[in-house]
N, C-alpha and C positions, 0 to 999 in steps of 0.2 A: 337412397338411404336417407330416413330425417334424421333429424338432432338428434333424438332419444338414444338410436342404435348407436352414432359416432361416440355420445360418451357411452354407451356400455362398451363399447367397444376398447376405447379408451381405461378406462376402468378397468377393465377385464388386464389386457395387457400390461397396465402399471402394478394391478395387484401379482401377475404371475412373475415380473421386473422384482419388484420389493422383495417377495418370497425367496428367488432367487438372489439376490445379497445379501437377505438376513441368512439364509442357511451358508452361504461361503462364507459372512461376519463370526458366524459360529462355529466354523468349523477351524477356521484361523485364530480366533479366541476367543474363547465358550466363556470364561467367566465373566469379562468384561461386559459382554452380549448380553447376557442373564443377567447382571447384575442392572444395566441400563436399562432391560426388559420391565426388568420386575419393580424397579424405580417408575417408570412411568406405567402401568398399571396400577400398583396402588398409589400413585399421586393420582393418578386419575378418577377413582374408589374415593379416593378424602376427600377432592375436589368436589364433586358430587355430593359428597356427604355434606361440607361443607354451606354449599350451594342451597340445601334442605333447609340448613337446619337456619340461614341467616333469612330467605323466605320465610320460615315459620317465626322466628323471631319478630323481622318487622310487617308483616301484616295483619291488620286490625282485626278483631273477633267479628265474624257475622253480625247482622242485626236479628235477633230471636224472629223466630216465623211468626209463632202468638205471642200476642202479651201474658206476661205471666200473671195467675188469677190474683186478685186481694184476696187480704185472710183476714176475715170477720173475726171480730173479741166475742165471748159467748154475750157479751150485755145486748150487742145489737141487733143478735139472734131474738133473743127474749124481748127484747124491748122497755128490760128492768133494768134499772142502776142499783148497786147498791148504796 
């Protein structure tokens, strides 16, 4: 058996372990559960959000692909001055 399978392995059994105490935690007292639950889901939702929005704040704008074109006065078009 390699690495890989020992922790699926592992995994597997700690996730069916966890599931198992969370439904006994629930069934001994449901609101305190749900309310811990639902506490770290949406901290977890805002963290994330959080996480977004302080990346998009401090990182720099792109450098433009092309330069943007000059905009000729009509004089230079004609090649009159008034």
């Amino acid at each position: 058996m390699n690495r890989d399978q020992v922790f699926g392995i592992i995994i597997l059994v700690t996730s069916v372990l966890v599931l198992l105490v969370y439904s006994w935690f629930l069934y001994v007292s449901p609101m305190i559960v749900l309310q811990i639950t639902s506490l770290i889901a949406v901290g977890a939702v805002l963290v994330i959000a959080a996480w977004i929005g302080w990346t998009m704040a401090t990182t720099p704008p792109p450098a433009p692909l092309e330069p943007e074109p000059t905009r000729s006065s009509p004089e230079e078009k004609t090649g009159t001055t008034c």
